[in-house]
N, CA and C atoms as a LAMMPS dump frame, in Angstrom:
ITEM: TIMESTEP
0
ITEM: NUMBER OF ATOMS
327
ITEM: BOX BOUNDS ff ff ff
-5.0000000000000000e+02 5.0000000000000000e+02
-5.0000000000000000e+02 5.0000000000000000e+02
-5.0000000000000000e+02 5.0000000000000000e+02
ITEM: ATOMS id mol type element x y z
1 1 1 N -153.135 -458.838 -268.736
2 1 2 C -153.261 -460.197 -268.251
3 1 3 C -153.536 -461.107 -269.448
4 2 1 N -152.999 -462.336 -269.394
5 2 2 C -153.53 -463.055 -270.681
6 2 3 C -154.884 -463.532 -270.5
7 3 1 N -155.548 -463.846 -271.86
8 3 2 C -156.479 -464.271 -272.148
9 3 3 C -156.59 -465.69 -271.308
10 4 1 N -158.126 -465.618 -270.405
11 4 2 C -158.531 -467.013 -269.581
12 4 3 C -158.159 -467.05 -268.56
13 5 1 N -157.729 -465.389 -267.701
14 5 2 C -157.696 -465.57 -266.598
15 5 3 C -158.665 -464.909 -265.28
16 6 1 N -158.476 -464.77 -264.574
17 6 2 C -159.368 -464.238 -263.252
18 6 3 C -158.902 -463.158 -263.209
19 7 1 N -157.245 -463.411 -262.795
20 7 2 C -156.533 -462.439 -261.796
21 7 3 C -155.562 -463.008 -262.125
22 8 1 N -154.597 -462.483 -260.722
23 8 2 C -153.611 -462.8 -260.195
24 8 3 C -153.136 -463.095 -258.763
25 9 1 N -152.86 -464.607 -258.317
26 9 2 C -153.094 -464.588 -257.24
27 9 3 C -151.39 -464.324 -256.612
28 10 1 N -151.593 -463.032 -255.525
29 10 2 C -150.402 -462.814 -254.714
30 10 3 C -149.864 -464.189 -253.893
31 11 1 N -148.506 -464.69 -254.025
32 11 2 C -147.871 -465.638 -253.224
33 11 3 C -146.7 -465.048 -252.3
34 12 1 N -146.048 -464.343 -252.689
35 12 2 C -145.249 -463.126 -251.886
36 12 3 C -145.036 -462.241 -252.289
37 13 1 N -144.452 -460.887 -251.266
38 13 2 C -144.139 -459.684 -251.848
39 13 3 C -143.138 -459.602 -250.961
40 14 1 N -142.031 -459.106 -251.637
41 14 2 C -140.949 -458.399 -250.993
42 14 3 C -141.195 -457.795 -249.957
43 15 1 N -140.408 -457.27 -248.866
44 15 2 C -140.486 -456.469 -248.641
45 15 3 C -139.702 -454.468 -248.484
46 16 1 N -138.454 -455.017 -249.53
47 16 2 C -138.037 -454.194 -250.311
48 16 3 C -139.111 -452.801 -251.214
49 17 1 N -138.894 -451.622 -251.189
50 17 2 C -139.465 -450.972 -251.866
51 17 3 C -139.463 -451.218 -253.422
52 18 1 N -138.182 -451.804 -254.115
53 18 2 C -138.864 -452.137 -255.5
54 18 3 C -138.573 -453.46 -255.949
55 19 1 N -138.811 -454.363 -254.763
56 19 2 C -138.916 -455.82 -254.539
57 19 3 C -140.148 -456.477 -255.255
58 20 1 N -139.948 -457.489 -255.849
59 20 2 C -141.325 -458.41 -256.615
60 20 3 C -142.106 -458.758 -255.713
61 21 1 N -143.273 -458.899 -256.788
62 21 2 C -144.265 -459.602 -256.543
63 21 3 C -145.035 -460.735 -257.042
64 22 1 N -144.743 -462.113 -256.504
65 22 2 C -144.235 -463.5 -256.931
66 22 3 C -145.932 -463.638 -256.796
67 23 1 N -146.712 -463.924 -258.525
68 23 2 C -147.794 -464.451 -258.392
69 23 3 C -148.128 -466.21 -259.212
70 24 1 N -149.296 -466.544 -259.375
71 24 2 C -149.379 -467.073 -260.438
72 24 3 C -151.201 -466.903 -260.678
73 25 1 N -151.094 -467.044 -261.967
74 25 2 C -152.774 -467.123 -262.937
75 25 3 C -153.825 -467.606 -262.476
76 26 1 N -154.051 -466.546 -262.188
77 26 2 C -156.175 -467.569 -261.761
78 26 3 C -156.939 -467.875 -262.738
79 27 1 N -157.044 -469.153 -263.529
80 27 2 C -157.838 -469.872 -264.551
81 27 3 C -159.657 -468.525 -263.974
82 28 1 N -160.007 -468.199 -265.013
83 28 2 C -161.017 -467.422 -265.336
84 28 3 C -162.382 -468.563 -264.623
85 29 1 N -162.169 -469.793 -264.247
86 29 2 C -162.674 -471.034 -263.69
87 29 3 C -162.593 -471.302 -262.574
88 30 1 N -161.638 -470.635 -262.085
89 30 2 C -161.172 -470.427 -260.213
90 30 3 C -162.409 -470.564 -259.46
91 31 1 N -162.468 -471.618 -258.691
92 31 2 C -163.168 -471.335 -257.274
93 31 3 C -163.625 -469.742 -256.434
94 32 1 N -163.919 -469.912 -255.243
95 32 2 C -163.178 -468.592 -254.649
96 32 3 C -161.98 -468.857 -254.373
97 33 1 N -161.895 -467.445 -254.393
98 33 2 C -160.549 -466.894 -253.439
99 33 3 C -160.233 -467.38 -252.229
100 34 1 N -159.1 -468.132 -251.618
101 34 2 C -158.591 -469.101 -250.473
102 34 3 C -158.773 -468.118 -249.253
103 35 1 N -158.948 -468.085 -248.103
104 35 2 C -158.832 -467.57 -246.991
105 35 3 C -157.552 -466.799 -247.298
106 36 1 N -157.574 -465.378 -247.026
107 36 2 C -156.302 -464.426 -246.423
108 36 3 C -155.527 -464.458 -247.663
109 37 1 N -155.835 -464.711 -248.681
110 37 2 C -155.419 -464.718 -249.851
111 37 3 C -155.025 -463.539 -251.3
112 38 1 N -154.754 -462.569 -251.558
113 38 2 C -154.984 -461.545 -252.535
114 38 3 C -154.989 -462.198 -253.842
115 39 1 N -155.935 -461.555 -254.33
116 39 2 C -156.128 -461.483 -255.979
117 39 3 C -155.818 -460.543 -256.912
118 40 1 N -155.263 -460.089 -258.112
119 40 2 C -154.841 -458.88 -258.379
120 40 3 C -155.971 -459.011 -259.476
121 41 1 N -156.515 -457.813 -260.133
122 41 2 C -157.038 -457.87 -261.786
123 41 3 C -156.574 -456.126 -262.203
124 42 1 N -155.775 -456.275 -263.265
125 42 2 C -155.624 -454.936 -263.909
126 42 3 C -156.226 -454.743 -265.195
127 43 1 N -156.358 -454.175 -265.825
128 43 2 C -156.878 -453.394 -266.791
129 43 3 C -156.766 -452.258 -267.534
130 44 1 N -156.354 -451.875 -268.782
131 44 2 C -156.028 -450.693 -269.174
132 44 3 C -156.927 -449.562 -268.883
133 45 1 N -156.716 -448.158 -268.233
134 45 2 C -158.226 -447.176 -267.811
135 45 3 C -157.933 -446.794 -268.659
136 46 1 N -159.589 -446.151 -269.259
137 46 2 C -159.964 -445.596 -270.319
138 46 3 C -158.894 -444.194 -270.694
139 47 1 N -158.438 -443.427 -270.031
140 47 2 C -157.829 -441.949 -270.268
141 47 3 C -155.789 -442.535 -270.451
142 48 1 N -155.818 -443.252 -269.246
143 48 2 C -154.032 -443.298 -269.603
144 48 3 C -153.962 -444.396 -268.576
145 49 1 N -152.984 -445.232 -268.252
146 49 2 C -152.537 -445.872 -267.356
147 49 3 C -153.321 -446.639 -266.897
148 50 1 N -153.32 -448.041 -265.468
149 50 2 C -154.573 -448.965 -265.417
150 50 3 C -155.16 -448.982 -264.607
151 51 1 N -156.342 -449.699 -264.479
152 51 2 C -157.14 -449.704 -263.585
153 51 3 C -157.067 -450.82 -262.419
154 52 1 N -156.046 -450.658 -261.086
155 52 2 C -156.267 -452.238 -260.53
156 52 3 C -156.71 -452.448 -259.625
157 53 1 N -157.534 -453.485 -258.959
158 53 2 C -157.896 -453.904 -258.046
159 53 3 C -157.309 -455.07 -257.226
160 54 1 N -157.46 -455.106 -256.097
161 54 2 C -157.206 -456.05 -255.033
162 54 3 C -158.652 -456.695 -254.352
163 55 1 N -158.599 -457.939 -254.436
164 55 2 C -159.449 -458.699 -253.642
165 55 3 C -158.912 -459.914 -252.555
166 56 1 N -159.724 -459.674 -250.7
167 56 2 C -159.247 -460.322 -250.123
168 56 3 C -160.256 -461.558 -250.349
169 57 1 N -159.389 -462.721 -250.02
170 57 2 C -160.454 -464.09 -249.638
171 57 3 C -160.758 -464.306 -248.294
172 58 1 N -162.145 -464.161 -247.725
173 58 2 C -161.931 -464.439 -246.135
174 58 3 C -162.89 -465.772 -246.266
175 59 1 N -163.218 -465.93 -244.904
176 59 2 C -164.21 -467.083 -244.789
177 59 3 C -164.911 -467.395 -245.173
178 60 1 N -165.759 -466.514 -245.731
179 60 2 C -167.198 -466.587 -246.509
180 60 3 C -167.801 -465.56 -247.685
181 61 1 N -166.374 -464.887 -248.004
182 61 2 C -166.872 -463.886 -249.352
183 61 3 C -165.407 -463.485 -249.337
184 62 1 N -165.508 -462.605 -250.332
185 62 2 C -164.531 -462.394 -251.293
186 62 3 C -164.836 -460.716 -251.549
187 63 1 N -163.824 -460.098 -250.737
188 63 2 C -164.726 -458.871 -250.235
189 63 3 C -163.359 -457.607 -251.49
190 64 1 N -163.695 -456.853 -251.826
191 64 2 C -162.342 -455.838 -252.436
192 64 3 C -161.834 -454.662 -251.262
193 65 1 N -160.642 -455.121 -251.657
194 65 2 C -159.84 -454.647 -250.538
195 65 3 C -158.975 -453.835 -251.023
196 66 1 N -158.875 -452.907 -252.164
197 66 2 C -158.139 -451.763 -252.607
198 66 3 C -158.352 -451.941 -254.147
199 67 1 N -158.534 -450.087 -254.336
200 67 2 C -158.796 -449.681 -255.986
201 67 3 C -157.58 -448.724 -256.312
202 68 1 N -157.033 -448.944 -257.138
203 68 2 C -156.016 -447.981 -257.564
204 68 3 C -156.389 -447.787 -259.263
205 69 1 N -157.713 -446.829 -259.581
206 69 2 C -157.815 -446.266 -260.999
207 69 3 C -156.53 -445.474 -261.284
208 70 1 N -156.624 -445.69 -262.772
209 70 2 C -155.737 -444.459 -263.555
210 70 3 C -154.41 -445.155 -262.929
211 71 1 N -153.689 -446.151 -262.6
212 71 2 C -152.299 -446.076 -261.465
213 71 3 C -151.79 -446.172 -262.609
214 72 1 N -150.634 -445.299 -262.624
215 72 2 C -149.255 -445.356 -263.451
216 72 3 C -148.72 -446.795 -263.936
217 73 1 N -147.955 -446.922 -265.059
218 73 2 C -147.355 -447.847 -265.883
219 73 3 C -146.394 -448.866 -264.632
220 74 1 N -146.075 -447.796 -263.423
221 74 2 C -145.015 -448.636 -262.242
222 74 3 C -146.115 -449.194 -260.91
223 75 1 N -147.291 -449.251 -261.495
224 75 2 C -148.665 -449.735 -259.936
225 75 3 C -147.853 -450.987 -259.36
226 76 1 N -147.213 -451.483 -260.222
227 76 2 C -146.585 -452.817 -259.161
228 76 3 C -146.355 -451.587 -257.977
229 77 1 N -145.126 -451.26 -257.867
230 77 2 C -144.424 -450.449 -256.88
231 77 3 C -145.517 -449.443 -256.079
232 78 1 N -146.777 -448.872 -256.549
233 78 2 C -147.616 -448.326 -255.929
234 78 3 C -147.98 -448.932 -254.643
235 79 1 N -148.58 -450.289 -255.549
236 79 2 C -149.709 -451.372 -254.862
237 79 3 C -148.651 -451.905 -253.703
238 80 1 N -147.345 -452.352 -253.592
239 80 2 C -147.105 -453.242 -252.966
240 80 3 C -146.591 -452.906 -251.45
241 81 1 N -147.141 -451.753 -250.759
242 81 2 C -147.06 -451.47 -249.042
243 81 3 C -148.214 -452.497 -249.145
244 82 1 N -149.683 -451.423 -249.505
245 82 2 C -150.691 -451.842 -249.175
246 82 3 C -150.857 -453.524 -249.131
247 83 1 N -150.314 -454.137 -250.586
248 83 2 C -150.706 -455.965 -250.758
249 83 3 C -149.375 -456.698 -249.607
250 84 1 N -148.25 -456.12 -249.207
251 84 2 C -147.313 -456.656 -248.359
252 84 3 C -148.027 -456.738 -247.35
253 85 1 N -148.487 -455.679 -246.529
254 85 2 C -149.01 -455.533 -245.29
255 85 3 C -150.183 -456.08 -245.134
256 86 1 N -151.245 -455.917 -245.933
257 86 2 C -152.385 -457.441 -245.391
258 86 3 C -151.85 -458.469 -245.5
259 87 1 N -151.347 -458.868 -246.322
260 87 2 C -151.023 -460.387 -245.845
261 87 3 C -149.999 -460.595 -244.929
262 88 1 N -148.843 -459.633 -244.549
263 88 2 C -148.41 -459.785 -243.068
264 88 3 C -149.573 -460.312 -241.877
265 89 1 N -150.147 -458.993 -241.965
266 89 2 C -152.061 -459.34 -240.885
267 89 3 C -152.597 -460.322 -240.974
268 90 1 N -152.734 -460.947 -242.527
269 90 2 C -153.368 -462.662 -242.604
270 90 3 C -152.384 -463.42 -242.108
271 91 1 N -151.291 -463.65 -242.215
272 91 2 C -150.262 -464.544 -241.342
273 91 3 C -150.97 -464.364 -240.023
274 92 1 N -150.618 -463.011 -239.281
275 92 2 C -150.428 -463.037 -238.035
276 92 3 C -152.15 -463.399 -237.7
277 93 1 N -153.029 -463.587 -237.911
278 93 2 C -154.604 -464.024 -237.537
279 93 3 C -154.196 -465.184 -237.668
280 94 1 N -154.204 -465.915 -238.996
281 94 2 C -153.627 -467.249 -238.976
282 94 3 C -153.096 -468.248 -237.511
283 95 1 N -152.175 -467.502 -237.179
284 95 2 C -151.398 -467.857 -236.412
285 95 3 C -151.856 -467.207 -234.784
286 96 1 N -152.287 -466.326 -234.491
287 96 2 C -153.889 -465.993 -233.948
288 96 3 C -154.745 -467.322 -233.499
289 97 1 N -155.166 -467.565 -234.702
290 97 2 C -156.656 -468.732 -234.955
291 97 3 C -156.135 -470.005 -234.001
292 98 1 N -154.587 -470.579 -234.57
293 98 2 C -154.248 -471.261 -234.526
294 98 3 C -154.129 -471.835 -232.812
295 99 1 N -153.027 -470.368 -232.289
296 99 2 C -153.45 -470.539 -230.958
297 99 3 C -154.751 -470.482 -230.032
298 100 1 N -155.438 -470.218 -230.448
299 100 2 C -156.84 -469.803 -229.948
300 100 3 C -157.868 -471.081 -229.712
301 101 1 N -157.287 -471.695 -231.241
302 101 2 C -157.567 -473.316 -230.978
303 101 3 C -157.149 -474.74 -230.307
304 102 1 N -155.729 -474.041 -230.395
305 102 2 C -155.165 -475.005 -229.626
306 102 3 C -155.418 -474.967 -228.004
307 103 1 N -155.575 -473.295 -227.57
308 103 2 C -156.231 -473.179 -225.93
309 103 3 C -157.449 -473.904 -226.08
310 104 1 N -158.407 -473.498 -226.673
311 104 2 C -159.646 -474.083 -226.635
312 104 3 C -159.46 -475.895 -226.678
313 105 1 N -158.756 -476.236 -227.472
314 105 2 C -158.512 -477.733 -227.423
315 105 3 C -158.124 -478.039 -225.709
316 106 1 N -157.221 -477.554 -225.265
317 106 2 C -156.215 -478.108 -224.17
318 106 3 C -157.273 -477.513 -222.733
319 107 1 N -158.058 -476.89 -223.194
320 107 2 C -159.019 -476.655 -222.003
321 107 3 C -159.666 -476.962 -221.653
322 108 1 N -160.541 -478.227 -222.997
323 108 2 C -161.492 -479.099 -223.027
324 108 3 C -160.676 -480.467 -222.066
325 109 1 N -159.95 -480.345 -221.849
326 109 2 C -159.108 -481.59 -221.38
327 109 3 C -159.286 -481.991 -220.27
């Protein structure tokens, strides 16, 4: 990762098996993490290959949501069921919330 950053924040993932994963730079200055949001941080592990983590953003913390030590030189392609599929799940809550509010609105009526 270059120097001065956080992470990496996930914006999409394919859903192709060796489909990208479209991020951009979290200034090392970043706020939290946005609701339903992934963060990536890698790192070279000490023996061979890196160390990466995933962090979700929810409502009120910023909780880690997958460790992949030691992952091979290809962890993009490891990591990306696991980082595709939560944020499928954060859409679909999203959109969940959304209706949930809008009943609650139209019931108050």
């Amino acid at each position: 990762m270059p120097t001065g950053v956080y992470g990496a924040l996930v914006h999409r993932v394919s859903p192709l098996p060796d489909g990208p994963l479209t991020i951009s730079w979290l200034p090392a200055d970043a706020s939290t993490l946005p609701l339903g949001r992934i963060r990536l941080h890698w790192e070279p592990a000490p023996a061979a290959g890196w160390n990466v983590t995933a962090h979700l953003g929810l409502a009120t913390a910023e909780v880690l949501l997958a460790s992949w030590p030691a992952a091979p030189d290809d962890w993009p392609r490891l990591i990306r069921p696991t980082v595709h599929e939560v944020l499928g799940l954060c859409a679909a809550l999203k959109v969940a919330t959304a209706a949930l509010d809008l009943s609650n609105r139209l019931a108050e009526v």
